[in-house]
Phi, psi and omega in degrees: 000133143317084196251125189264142168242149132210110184268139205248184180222167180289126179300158182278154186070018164223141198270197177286281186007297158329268170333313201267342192278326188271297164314328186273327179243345168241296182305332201271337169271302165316331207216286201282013171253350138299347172291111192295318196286333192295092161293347181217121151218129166248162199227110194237099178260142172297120170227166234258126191227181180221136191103019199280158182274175171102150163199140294356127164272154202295157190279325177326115140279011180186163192233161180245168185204090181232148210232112174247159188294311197185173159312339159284305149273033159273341161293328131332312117008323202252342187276341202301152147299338198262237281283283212306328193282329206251288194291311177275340140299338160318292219284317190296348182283339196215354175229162187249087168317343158291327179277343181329151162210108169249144218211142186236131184235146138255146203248145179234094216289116172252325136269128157279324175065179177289156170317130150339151164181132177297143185084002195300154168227050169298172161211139184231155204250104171263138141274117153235166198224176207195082229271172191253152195315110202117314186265154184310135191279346183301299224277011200260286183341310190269328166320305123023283216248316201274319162268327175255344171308297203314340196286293205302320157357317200261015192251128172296132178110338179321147200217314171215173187219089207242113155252151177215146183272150157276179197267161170325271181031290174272006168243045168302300150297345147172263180247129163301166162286334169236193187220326131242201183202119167247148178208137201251074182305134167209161178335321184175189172333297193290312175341299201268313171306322166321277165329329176268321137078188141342118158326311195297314178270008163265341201230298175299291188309328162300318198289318210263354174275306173294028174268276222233038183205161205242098201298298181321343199255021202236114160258201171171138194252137157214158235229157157252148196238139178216126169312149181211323147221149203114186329332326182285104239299195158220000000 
């Protein structure tokens, strides 16, 4: 399955609020939830935490988080009257659609934690990466998974875990901008600020994100997340 992130930013002159507000109740239920191939979707708004990585930080107030069978039908997906008629005429009343980032993953669950579930009032930490010079995208991948999840595992309040590679795919053409996107669950705010921190995580986690990530290329976001179709595929 395909779990697509896309993060948009606020058209000018509306404030996030606005924005997050707009997405969540009117685009995401009228028009991009009518996409017949999208099987899961959520809406992740973004809230002001202290430790997010990145400099400059990113302008994205929210994340889309959409889940597809496979590459066919997400092409299928772009042919739709609902993509074209609906959604994607749509986008221009509320996001400044130059700034959009969309990252296509396969995903790989390393904490599991409890099953998705609507009304959870978790708050999660999106990472994105970027592997560092040299190194290889097989070995970033596998590095990924075998050294450096184990580390992060290991950040207190941790509650769940997603690492997700981007697909082959986006290196059709040359370089994706990122390479993969992980995300880090905890209890509320405090919780997650707490954890951003952390020795463990100021200190283990860094080192072992600088083995295999391009430090300019590493942001983060954190976001409370609504179901919009889902937790259960339809």
């Amino acid at each position: 399955m395909i779990h697509q992130f896309i993060l948009a930013a606020p058209k000018p002159g509306m404030t996030a609020q606005e924005f997050q507000d707009y997405w969540v109740n009117v685009h995401a239920v009228r028009y991009a939830s009518k996409i017949p191939q999208i099987r899961k979707y959520m809406v992740d708004t973004v809230v002001d935490v202290e430790g997010n990585l990145g400099a400059p930080a990113l302008p994205h107030q929210g994340i889309a988080e959409i889940f597809l069978a496979n590459g066919e039908e997400q092409l299928a997906s772009l042919q739709t009257e609902e993509f074209l008629q609906g959604a994607r005429l749509d986008e221009p009343n509320w996001a400044a659609f130059w700034q959009t980032i969309v990252i296509d993953t396969t995903a790989h669950e390393i904490v599991p934690g409890p099953p998705p579930a609507r009304g959870r009032a978790w708050v999660k930490l999106t990472v994105l990466q970027k592997r560092r010079p040299g190194l290889a995208l097989d070995d970033y991948r596998k590095q990924t998974l075998d050294s450096y999840a184990p580390v992060v595992k290991g950040t207190p309040g941790l509650r769940r875990y997603l690492h997700a590679h981007t697909v082959d795919g986006a290196y059709v053409f040359g370089e994706a901008a990122f390479d993969s996107v992980e995300q880090l669950w905890f209890d509320d705010t405090a919780a997650l600020e707490e954890a951003l921190r952390s020795p463990w995580f100021t200190e283990q986690v860094k080192a072992a994100r600088d083995e295999i990530a391009d430090q300019k290329y590493v942001f983060s976001l954190a976001a409370e997340e609504h179901w919009i179709l889902g937790p259960e595929a339809r």
